[in-house]
C-alpha positions in Angstrom: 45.2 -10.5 -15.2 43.1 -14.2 -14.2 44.9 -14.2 -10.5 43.2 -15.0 -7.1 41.1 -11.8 -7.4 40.1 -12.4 -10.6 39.0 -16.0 -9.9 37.5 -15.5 -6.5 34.9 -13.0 -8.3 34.0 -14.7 -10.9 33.5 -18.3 -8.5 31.0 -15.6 -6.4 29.5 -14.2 -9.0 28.1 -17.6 -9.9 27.3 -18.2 -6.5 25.2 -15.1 -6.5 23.4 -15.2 -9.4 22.6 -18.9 -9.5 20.7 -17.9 -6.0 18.6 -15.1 -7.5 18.1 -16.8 -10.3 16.4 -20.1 -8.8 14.9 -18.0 -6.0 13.1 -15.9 -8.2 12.1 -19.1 -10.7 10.7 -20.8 -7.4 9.0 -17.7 -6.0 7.2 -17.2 -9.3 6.3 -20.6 -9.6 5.2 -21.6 -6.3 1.8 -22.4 -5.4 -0.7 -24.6 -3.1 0.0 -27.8 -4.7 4.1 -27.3 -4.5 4.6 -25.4 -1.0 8.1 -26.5 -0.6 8.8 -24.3 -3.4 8.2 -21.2 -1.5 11.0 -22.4 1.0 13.1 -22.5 -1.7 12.6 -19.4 -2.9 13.0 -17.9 0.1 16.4 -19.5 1.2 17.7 -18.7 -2.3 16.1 -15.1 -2.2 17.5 -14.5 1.2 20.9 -15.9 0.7 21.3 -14.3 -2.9 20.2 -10.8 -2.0 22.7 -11.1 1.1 25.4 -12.2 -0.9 25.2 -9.5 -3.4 25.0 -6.7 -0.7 28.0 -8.2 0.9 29.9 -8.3 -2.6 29.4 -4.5 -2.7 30.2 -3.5 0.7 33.7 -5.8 0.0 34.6 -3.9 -3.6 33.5 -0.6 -2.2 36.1 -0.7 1.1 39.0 -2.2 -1.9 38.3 0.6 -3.9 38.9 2.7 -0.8 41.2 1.1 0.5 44.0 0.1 -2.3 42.5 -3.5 -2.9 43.0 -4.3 1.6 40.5 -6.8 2.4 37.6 -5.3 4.7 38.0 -8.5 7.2 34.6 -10.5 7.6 31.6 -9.0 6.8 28.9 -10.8 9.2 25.6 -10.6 10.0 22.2 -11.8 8.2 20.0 -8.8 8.6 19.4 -7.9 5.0 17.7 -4.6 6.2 20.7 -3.4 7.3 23.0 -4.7 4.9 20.9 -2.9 1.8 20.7 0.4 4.2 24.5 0.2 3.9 25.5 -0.4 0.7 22.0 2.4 -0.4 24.7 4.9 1.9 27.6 4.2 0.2 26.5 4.6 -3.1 24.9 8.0 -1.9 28.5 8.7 -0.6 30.8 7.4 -3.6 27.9 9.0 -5.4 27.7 5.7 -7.8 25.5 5.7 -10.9 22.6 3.8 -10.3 20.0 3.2 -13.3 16.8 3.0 -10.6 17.1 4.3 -6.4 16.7 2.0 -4.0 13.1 1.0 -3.5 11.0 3.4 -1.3 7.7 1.1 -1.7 6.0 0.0 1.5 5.6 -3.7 0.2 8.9 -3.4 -1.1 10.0 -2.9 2.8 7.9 -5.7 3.4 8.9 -8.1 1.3 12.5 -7.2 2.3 11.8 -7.6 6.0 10.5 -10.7 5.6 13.2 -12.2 4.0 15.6 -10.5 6.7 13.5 -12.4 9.3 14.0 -15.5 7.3 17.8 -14.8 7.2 18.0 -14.4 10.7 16.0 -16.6 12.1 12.6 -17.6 11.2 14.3 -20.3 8.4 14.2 -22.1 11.9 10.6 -21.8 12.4 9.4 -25.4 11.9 12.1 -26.4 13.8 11.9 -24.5 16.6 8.2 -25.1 16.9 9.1 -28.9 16.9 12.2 -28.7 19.6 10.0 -26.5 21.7 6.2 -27.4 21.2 5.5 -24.2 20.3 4.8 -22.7 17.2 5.8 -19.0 17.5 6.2 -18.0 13.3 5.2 -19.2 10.6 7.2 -18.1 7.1 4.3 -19.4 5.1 1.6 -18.0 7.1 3.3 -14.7 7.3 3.9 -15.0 3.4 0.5 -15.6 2.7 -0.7 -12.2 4.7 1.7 -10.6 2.4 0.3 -12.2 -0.8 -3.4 -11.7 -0.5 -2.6 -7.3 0.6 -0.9 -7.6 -2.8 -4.1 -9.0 -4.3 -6.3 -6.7 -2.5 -4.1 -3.8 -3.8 -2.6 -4.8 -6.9 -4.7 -6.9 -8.6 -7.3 -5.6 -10.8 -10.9 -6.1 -9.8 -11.5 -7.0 -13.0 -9.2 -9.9 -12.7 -10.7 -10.8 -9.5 -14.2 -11.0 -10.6 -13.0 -13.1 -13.8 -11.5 -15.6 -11.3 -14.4 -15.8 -8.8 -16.7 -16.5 -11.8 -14.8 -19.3 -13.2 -14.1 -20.8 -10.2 -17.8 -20.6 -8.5 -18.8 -21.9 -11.9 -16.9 -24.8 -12.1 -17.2 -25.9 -8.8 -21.2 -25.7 -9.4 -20.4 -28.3 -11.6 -18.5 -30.6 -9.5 -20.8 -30.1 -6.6 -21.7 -33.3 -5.1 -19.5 -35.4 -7.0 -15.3 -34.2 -6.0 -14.3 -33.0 -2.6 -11.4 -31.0 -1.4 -8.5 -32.5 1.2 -6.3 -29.4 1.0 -5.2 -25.7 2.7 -4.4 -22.7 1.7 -1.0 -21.1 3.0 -2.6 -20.1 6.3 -3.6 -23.6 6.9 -7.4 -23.6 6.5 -9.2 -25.4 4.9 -10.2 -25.0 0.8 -13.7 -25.0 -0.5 -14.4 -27.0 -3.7 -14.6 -22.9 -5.3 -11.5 -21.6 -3.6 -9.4 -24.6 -4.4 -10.1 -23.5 -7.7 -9.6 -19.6 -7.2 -6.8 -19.5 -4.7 -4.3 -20.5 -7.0 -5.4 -18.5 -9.3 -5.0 -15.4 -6.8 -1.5 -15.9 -5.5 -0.2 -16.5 -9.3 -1.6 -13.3 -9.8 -0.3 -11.5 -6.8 3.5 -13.3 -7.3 4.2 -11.5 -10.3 4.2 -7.9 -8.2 6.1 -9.1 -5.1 8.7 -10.6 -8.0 8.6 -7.1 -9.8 9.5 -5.4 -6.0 12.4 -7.9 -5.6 13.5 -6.5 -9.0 13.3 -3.1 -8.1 15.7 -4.0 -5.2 18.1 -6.2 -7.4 18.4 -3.5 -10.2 20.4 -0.9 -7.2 21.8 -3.6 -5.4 23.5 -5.0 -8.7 24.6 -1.1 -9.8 26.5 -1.5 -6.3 28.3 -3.8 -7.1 28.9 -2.8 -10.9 29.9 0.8 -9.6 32.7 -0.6 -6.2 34.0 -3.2 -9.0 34.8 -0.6 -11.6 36.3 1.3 -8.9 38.2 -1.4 -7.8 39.3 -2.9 -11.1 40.8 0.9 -11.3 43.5 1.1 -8.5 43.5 -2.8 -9.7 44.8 -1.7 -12.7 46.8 1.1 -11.8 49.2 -0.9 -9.2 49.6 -3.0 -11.8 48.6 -2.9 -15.0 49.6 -6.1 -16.0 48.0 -7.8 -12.1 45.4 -9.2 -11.0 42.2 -7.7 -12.3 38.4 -7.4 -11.3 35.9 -9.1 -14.4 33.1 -7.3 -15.7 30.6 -8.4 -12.7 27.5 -6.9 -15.4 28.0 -10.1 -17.1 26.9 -12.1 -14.1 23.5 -10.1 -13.4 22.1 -9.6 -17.2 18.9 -11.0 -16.1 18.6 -8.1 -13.9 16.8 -5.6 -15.7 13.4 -3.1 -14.6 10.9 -4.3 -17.4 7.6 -4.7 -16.2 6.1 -5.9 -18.9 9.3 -9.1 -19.2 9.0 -9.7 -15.1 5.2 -9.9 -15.4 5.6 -12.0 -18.0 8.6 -14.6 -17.5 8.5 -17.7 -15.1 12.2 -18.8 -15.2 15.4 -16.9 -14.9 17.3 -16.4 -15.9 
């Protein structure tokens, strides 16, 4: 029952959910005083949500295929790799609790972290080697962040974070200056080194929410192609090797708004 299988699974489930977990954690957390933190959330993000759409497209061919290995699954492009396994589940007709994510910024957010995936992880790098700097993840990230705000984010919440901020750095006026940038490398203001923070906390908790309502499909996937495969697992040999409850792995995985809006660190 604990054979290779069995082992292998449960060692990638691990994998997999210690990547979502820190990349979400770092994504919510990041900010203009810890930058670096938004590469690691990226990295994680990218590798985790690659990892799990693999893990599906691998149990889905077993369970087709009387438990044959599909052969390396390559590639980084997360677009495609969620437009697979979002087929296959419409094929094998797998219960999922939410659809895959129809959202324009949704799609954004998810071909920004392809990009990453494929390449622009690279992009400091590159712009080093060559002398040229062509992308920019935290730029690009940043253009992302403040549409949310102007979308998302109440006005209300705005206005109350203008106010403060203008009204604080009134009082510092002539006696602090600001040596920083924002996320598109300009320059901060005494008031939006107070404010910008402020904005992108605000906006992070909806681009974290439309990572979740990719995760929650993504994680029925694989759910759906394990119980299929623990199946002809089990009917082979009931005694054999078996598939573990992959659930287990992804509990934090769940479409709450109210919890995601409100939680920092996951799991």
């Amino acid at each position: 029952m604990y054979g290779v299988l069995y082992r292998t699974l449960q060692q990638e489930g691990h994998v997999i959910r210690s990547c979502l977990a820190i990349g979400l954690t770092e994504l919510r957390n990041a900010n203009l005083n810890e930058k670096g933190r938004y590469y690691s959330a990226f990295f994680q993000l990218a590798i985790g949500i690659e990892r799990l759409a693999k893990l599906a497209l691998i149990l889905d061919h077993m369970a087709q295929n009387g438990l044959q290995a599909p052969g390396q699954v390559n590639g980084h492009d997360l677009r495609t790799l969620v437009s697979k396994v979002s087929t296959l589940t419409t094929a094998r007709g797998y219960a999922l609790s939410s659809p895959f994510p129809t959202d324009p910024l949704c799609t954004r957010v998810l071909a920004f972290l392809s990009d990453f995936a494929t390449g622009m992880r690279y992009a400091n790098l590159d712009a080093l080697a060559s002398g040229k700097q062509k992308r920019d993840p935290l730029s690009e990230w940043n253009e992302i962040l403040q549409n949310t705000a102007a979308t998302k984010v109440s006005e209300a919440t705005k206005y109350q974070i203008s106010t403060h901020s203008a009204a604080i750095a009134q009082d510092l006026e002539g006696r602090a200056r600001v040596v920083a940038s924002d996320l598109a490398s300009k320059p901060l203001t005494l008031s939006t080194a107070f404010s910008e923070p402020s904005i992108l906390d605000s906006a992070s908790k909806y681009l974290v929410w439309e990572i979740f309502t990719l995760l929650v499909p993504l994680r029925d996937a694989v759910v759906e192609a394990g119980h299929a495969a623990d199946a002809i697992a089990v009917t082979a040999d009931p005694n054999g090797d078996r598939v573990p409850v992959l659930r287990e792995f992804f509990d934090f995985i769940q479409l709450n708004r109210k919890i995601v809006f409100r939680k920092k660190r996951w799991p």
